[in-house]
N, C-alpha and C positions, 0 to 999 in steps of 0.2 A: 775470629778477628773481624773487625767492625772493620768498613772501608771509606774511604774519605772521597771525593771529587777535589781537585784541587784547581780552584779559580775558575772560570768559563770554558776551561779546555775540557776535554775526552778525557783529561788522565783521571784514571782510576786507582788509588791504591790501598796496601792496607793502612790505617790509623797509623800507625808505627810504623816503619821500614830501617835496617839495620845497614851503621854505618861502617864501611867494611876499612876503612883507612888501617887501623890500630893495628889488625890481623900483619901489615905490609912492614910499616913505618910510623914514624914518630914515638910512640908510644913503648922504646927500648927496641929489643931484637927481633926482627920477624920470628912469625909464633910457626909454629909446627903447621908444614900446608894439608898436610893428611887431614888433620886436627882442625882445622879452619874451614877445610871442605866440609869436612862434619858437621860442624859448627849451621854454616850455611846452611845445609842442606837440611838441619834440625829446624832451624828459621822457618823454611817454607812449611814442613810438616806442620809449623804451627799457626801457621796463616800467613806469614809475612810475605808480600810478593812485591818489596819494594827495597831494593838495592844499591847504596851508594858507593860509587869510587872516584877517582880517578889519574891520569896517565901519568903525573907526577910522586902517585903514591908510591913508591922503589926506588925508583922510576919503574911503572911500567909494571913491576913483576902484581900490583893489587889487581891489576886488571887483567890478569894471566890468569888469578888463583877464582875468579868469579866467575872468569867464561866458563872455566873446567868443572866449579862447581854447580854453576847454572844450565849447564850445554841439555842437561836431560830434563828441562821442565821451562825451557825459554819461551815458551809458549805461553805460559801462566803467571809470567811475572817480570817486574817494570826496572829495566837498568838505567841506573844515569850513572854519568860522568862527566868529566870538566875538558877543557883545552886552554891553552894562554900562556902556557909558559914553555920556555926555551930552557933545555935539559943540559949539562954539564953533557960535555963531550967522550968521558969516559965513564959514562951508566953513573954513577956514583949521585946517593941520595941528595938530594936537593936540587938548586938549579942556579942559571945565569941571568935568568933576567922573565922578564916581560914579555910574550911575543904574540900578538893577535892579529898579525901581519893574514890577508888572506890566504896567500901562499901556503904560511903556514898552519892553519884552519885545515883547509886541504889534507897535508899531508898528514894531519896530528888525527883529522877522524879516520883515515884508511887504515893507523897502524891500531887506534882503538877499537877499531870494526873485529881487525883478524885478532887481536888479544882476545876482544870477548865473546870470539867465536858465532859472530850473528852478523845478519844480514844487516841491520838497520839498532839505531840508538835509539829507546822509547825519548831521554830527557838529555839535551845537551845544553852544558852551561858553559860559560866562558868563566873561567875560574877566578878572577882579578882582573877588572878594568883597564885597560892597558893606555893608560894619556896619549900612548905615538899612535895612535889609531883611533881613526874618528868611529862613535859605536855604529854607527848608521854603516859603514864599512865593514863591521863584525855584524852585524845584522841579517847587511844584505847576503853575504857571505852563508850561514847558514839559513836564511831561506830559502838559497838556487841547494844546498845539501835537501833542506824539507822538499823540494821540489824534484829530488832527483832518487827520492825514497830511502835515502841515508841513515836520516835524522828526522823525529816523529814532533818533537815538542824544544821548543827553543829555552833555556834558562839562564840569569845570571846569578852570577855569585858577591855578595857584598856589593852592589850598584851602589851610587847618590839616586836622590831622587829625580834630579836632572834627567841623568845617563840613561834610568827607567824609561821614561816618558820617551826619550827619542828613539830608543832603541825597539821601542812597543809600537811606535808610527812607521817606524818601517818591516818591523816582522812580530806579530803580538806574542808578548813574553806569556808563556805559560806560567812559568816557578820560578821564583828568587830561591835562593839559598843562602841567608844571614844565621850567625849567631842570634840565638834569641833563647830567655833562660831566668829561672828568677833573678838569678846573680847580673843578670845584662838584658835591661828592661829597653834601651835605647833604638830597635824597633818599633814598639809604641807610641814614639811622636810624632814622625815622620813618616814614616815605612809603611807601618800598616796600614795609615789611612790612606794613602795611595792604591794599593795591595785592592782594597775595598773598594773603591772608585773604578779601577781600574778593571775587574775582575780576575786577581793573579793569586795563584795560591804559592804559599810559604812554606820550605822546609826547613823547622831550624838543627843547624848542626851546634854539635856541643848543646844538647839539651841538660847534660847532668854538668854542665860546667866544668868538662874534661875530667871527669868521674871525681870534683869533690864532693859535687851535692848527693852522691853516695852515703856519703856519711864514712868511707872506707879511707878517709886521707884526712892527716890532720898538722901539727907542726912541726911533730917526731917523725914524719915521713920523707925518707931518703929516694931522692929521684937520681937516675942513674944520668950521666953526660949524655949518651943517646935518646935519654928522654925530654923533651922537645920542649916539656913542660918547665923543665929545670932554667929554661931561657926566660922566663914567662914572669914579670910582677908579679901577679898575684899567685906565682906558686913561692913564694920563698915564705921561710916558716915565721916572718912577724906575719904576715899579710894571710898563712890558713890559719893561725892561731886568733886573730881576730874574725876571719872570716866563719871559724865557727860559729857562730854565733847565730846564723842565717843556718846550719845543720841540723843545731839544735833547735830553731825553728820548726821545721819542718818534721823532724822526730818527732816532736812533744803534739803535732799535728796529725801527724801521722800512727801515733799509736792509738788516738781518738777513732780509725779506720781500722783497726789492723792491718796497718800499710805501713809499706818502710819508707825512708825522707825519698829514695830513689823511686818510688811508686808516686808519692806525693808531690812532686817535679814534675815528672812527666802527665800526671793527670790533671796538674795546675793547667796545662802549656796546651793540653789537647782540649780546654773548656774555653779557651779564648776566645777560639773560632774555627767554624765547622770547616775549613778551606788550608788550615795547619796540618801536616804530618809530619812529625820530629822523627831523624834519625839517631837515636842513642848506637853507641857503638860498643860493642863490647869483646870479648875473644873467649869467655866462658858461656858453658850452657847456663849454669845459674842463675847467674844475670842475667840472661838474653828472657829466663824463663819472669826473674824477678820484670824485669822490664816491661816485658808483655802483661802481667797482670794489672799494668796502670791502663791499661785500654780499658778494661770491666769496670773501673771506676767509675763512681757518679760523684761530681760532688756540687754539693748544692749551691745556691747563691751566696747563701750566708757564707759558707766552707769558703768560698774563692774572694768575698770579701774580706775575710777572717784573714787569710794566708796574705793576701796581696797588701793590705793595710800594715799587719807584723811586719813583711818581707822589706818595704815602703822605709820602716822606722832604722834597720841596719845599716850602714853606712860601709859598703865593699869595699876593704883596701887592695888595693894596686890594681895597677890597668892590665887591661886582659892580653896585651901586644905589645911588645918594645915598638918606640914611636917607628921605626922602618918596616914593619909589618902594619901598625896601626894607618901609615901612610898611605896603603894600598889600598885600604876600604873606604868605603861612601863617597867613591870618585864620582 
């Protein structure tokens, strides 16, 4: 597995890094933890040593199932997680609000520490912007954490480009974490060039477009009420019945390779820029193996003009968030 440097910081990780949410939450019923250990610990064997969760995902119980799978190899490879939100009172998935109150910064990295069984967090992000707190106060906050051996790399999640810049003058952002993906180009105009300027590396989540760009979801595809997606515009079956169209894109591209559309996604995303490493997420080995083979991928100038020009000509229906979740990004 090829390794990436991400932005002017120390971090080191692989090309790929697996994003473990799905294993928890969102994505229907928590999966088998045995089975997810495995999973993980199949990950490393194959070079991966770069880790997503975080404390909202259960709540709590994703970053329980990653200490336990990580605990024998923490030495070799890179966790992150998030903080920012204020958890429903009685454990129960989701939450009440907002909360990047210092205080709570505080308390939310102690109980992340003993979840994931380690001394210190390679990559901590603030999960969503929080408007009641000023970011230079979330900043400063985990730089006295970087200063007290906590917390190794500071990150945000969805910033404005505003929020970046102030938040980087008082403790320099290593990694954002934005959606970015052929289906959601909207990093590209603003984002990245900052990113660049700046020297901040990127990881995008939902590289495969919450697994349509699979090619494994189409109009006839029945999402269960615990699936997250089913809230989601652009899952309802007018909005993947047109959106195939971008599938079959990347299919008809992709067999030119002997690659699948999910190979061809990810090695779109990793030619961008040497400072990207996407976390697809997945809960099978197959995947995780299908996934890892877009790292070996080469694809040439022509290949990424080819794709990106096509990709360019489809028009994606529906928005990626209901406007209260779309609300919370690019504060």
């Amino acid at each position: 597995m090829q390794r990436r440097k991400l932005g002017k910081s120390d971090l080191e990780v692989s090309a790929l890094g697996l994003g473990c949410m799905g294993m928890s939450f969102s994505y229907g019923a928590p999966k088998d933890r045995k089975a997810m250990i495995a999973l993980i610990r199949a990950a490393v064997e194959r070079g991966v040593t770069f880790f997503d969760t975080a404390e909202v995902y259960g709540p709590y119980t994703n970053e329980e199932l990653l200490g336990e799978a990580l605990e024998p190899v923490r030495g070799s490879v890179v966790i992150a997680t998030k903080f920012g939100f204020r958890m429903k009172p009685d454990g129960s998935p989701g939450w009440q609000g907002l909360d990047s109150r210092p205080e709570h910064i505080l308390e939310a990295v102690e109980g992340s520490l003993r979840r994931l069984k380690t001394e210190v967090i390679d990559l901590y992000y603030q999960h969503r912007v929080d408007p009641e707190v000023p970011i230079e106060e979330v900043a400063g906050t985990v730089k006295r954490l970087m200063e007290a051996g906590k917390v190794k790399h500071f990150g945000l999640s969805e910033p404005g480009v505003a929020t970046l810049r102030r938040a980087h003058a008082v403790q320099p952002v290593a990694v954002i974490q934005n959606e970015y993906s052929l289906w959601w180009r909207k990093p590209e105009a603003e984002i990245l060039p900052v990113l660049e300027e700046l020297g901040i590396g990127l990881v995008p989540y939902s590289p495969l477009g919450k697994g349509f760009l699979t090619g494994a979801m189409d109009a006839n595809t029945k999402l269960t009420d615990n699936d997250f997606r089913s809230t989601l515009p652009r899952f309802t079956p007018e909005a993947m019945q047109a959106n195939g169209a971008l599938v079959e894109l990347l299919r008809a591209i992709a067999a030119e390779k002997d690659a699948t559309p999910a190979q061809m996604a990810l090695a779109w995303l990793l030619a961008q820029k040497p400072w990207i490493a996407p976390i697809p997420g997945t809960t099978r080995l197959d995947r995780l193996e299908e996934n890892l083979g877009a790292a070996a991928m080469a694809l040439s100038a022509s290949d990424l003009r080819k794709i990106s020009e096509a990709a360019a000509k489809i028009r994606i229906q529906g928005a990626r968030y209901p406007e209260h979740l779309e609300a919370m990004t690019g504060r």
